[in-house]
N, C-alpha and C positions, 0 to 999 in steps of 0.2 A: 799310935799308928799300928796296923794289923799287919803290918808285909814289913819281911828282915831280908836282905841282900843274902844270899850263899857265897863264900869262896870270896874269891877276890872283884866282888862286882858291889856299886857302890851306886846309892838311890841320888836322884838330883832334881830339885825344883829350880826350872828357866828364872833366871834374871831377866823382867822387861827390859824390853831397848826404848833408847828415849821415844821422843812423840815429836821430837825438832830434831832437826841437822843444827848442824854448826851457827849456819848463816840464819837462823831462825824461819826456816822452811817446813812447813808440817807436813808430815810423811801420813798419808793414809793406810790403812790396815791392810788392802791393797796391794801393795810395796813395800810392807816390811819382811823385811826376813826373819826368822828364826833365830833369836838370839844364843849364842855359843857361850854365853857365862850360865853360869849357876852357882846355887848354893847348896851343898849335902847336907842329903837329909837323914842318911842311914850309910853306913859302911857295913862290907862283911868280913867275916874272922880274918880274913887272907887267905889265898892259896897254899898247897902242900908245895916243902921241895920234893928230892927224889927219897927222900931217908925220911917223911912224913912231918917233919916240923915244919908248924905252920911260916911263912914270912909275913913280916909284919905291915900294915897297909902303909903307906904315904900320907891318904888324907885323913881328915877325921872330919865327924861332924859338924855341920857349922864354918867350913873352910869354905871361901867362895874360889868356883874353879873355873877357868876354858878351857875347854873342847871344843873337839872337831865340827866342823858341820854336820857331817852325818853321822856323827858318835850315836849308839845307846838306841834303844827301843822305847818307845812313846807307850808309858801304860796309864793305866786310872784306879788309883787308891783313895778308896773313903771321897771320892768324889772329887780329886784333886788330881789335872793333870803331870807325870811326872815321867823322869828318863831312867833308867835302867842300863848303864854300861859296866864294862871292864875298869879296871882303872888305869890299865893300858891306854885307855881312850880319851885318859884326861892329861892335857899339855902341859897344863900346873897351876900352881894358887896362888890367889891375887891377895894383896896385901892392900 
């Protein structure tokens, strides 16, 4: 991968959402929303405090997370859609 996160801002590939509801209803592309999980793909060092030592991040690579609906900015690396937020922006990790 060519792109590293700075600071405290952390990369993230969407998790698909199913293709069926519950009742086995098939949702068209149409109708789906935007799925709020993901998976990191990159963390940055963390942010400075006020005395310049860094704080250490929360997630790490590989931790599958949700976020917000509107969390993070929509970029494109190496041809691969991907999110870009804060780690403020993430609610926490799924186990």
């Amino acid at each position: 991968m060519a792109f590293t996160p700075l600071h405290d801002r952390v990369l993230v590939e969407r998790v698909e959402s199913e293709e069926k509801t519950a009742g086995g209803l098939i949702i068209p592309d149409s109708a789906k929303e935007k799925p709020a999980e993901g998976m990191v793909v990159a963390v940055g060092a963390g942010a400075k405090d006020d005395d310049g030592d860094r704080i250490a991040m929360d997630v790490k690579e590989g931790d599958k997370i949700l976020f917000g609906k509107w969390s993070g900015t929509e970029i494109t690396v190496d041809g691969e859609e991907l999110l870009i937020m804060k780690e403020n922006d993430i609610m926490g990790i799924l186990s």
